[in-house]
C-alpha positions as CSV (number, residue, x, y, z in Angstrom):
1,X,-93.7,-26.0,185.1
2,X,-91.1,-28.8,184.4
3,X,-89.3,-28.5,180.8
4,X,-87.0,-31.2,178.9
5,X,-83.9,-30.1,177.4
6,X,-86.0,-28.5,174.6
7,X,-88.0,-26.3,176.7
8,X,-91.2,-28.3,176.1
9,X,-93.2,-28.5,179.4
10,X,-93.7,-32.1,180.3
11,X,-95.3,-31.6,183.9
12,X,-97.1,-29.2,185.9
13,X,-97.3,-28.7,189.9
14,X,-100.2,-26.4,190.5
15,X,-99.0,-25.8,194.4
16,X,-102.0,-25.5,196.0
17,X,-103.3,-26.1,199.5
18,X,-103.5,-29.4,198.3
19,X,-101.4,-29.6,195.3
20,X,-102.6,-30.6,191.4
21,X,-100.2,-32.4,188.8
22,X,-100.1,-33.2,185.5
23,X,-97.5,-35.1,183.4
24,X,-97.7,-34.5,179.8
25,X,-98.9,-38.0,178.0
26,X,-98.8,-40.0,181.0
27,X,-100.9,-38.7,183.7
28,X,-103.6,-36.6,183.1
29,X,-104.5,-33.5,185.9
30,X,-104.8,-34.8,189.2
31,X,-104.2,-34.5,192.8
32,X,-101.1,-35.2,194.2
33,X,-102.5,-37.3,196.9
34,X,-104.6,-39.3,194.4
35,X,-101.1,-39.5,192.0
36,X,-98.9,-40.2,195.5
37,X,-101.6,-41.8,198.3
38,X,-100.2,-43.4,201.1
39,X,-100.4,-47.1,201.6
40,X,-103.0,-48.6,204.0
41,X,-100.7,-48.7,206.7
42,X,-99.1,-45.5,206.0
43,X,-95.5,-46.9,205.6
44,X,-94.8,-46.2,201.9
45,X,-96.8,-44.1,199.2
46,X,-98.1,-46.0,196.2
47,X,-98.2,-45.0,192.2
48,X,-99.7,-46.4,189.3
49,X,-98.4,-45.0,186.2
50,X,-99.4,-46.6,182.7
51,X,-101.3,-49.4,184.0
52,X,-98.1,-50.5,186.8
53,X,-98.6,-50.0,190.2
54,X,-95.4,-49.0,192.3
55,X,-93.9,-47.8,195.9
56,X,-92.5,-45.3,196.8
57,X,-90.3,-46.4,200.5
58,X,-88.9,-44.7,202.6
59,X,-85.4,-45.5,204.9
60,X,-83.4,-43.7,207.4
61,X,-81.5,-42.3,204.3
62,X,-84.0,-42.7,201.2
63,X,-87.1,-42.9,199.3
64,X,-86.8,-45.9,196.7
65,X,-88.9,-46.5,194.0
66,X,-89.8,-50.4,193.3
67,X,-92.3,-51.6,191.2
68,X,-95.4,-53.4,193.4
69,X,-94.7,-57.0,192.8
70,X,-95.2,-59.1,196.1
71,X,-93.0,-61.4,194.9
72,X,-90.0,-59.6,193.7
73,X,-89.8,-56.1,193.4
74,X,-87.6,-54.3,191.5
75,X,-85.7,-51.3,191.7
76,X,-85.9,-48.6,189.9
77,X,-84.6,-45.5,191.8
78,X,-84.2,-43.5,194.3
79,X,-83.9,-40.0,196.0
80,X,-81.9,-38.3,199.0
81,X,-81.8,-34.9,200.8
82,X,-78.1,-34.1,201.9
83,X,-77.6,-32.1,205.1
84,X,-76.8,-28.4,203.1
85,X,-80.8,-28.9,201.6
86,X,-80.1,-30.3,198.2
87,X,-82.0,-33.5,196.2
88,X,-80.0,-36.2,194.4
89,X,-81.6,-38.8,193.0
90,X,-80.6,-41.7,190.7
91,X,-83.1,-44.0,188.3
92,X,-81.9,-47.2,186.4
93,X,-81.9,-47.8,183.1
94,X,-85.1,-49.7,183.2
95,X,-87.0,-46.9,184.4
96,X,-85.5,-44.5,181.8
97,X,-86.6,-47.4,178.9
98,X,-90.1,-47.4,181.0
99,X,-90.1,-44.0,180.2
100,X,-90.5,-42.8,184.0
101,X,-88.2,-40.2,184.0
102,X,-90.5,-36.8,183.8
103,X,-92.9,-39.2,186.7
104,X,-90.0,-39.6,188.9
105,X,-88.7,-35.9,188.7
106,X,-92.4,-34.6,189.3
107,X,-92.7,-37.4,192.0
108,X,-89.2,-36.1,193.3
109,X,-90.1,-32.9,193.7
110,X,-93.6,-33.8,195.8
111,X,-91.8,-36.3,198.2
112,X,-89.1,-33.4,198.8
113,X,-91.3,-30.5,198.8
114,X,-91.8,-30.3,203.2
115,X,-95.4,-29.7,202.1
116,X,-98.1,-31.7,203.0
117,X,-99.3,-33.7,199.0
118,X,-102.3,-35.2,200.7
């Protein structure tokens, strides 16, 4: 379970064989490879939270999140793994106002996991 600063749950990772999640009010219970699938090609994974569609892509150093748009995407965020194992991750004040905090975290924690989400 992931809790707020109130200790109110607002996601769950079921970690199964192949992993369920749930994000209270946004996302109802789901796979994680139906809430994370990989793109056509297989370069990036995409998510569509509250009616917008995003990427998640990776670098050499990152995983960024950026909304979908063809034409300009924007950034919202992203997430690293330093060498002694531990996950930093930064998000912009849009996505905060978007109210994509608890999906990034819950994200975060799938893309950094070493397990296979699909």
């Amino acid at each position: 379970m992931i809790e707020d600063s109130m200790q109110q749950t607002v996601g769950i990772i079921e970690w199964r064989k192949h992993p369920v999640i749930e994000i209270s009010g946004v996302v109802p219970k789901t796979s994680s490879a139906h809430f994370l699938p990989l793109s056509p090609d297989r370069s990036h994974r995409l998510m569509a939270v509250r009616g917008v569609n995003y990427k998640w892509m990776p670098d050499a150093h990152h995983i960024s999140l950026y909304n979908a748009s063809p034409i300009s995407p924007q950034f919202y965020g992203k997430l690293s793994q330093s060498r002694d194992g531990s996950i930093a991750f930064e998000i912009t004040v849009e996505a905060l106002e978007q109210g994509l905090l608890e999906v990034f975290v819950v994200s975060a924690l799938l893309l950094m996991c070493g397990r296979n989400i699909d």
